[in-house]
C-alpha positions as CSV (number, residue, x, y, z in Angstrom):
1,X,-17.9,78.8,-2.1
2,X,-20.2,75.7,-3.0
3,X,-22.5,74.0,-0.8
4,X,-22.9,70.8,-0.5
5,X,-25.6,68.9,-1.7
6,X,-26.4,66.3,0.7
7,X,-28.1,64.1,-1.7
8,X,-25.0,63.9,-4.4
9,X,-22.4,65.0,-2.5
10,X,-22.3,62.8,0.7
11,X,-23.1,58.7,0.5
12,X,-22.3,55.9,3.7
13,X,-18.8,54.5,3.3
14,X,-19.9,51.4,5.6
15,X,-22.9,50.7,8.2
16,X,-23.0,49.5,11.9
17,X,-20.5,52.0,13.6
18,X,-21.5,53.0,17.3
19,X,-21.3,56.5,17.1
20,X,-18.1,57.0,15.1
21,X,-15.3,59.4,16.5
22,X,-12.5,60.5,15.6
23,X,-11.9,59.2,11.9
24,X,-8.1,59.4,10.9
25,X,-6.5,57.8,7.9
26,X,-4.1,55.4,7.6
27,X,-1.1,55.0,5.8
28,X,-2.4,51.7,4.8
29,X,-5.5,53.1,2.9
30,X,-7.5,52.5,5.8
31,X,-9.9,54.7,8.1
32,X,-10.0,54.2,11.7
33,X,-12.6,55.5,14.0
34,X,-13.5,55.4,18.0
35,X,-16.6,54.2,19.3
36,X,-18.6,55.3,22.4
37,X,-18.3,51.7,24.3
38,X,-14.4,52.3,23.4
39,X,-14.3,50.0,20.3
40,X,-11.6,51.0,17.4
41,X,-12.6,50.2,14.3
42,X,-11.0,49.6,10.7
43,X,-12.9,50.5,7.7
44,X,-11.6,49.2,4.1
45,X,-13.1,52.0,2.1
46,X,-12.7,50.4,-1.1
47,X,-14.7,47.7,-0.1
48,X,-17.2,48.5,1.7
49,X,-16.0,46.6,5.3
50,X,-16.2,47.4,8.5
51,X,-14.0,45.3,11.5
52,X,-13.5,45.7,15.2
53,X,-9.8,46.5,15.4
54,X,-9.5,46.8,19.1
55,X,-11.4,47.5,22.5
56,X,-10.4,50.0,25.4
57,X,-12.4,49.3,28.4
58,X,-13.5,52.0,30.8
59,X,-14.3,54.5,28.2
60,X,-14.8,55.7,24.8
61,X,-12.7,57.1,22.3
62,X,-13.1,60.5,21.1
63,X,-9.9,61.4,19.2
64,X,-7.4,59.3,17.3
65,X,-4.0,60.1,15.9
66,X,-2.5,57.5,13.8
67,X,2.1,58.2,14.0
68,X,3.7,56.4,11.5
69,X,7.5,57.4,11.0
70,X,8.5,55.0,8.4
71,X,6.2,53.0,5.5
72,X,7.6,49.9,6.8
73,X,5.5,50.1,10.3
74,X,2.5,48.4,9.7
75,X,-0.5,50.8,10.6
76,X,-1.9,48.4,12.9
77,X,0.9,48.3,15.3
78,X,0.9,51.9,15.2
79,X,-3.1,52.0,16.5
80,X,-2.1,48.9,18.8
81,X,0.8,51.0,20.2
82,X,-1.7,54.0,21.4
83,X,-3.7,51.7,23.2
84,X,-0.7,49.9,25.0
């Protein structure tokens, strides 16, 4: 089994996520991750970019599952629709 080595094998994606939780992948080539003040955030990997996506008030997010059960449904109604 190989170890990693921290200094090749691991680099940041994007900066200025509160405590990211929860990364799951979308079908859209995009990552989305919770934050601790309940922020949901998009990251464009390719690029380098970070957005808000959404906000949940009253607590943060720990988990996220992204359901997509055709191509044709956007990702972000998907994330919208756990948050609804």
């Amino acid at each position: 089994m190989a170890i990693l080595n921290n200094r090749l094998d691991v680099s940041t994606l994007v900066d200025g996520l509160d405590h990211a939780e929860g990364v799951a992948w979308g079908l859209d080539g995009f990552a989305y991750a919770g934050g601790e003040a309940g922020q949901v955030y998009r990251v464009d990997v390719e690029r380098g970019e970070l957005s808000q996506f959404a906000q949940v008030t009253g607590g943060f997010i720990l988990g996220m599952a992204l359901e997509l059960t055709t191509t044709s449904m956007p990702a972000t109604r998907a994330v919208t629709a756990l948050f609804a």
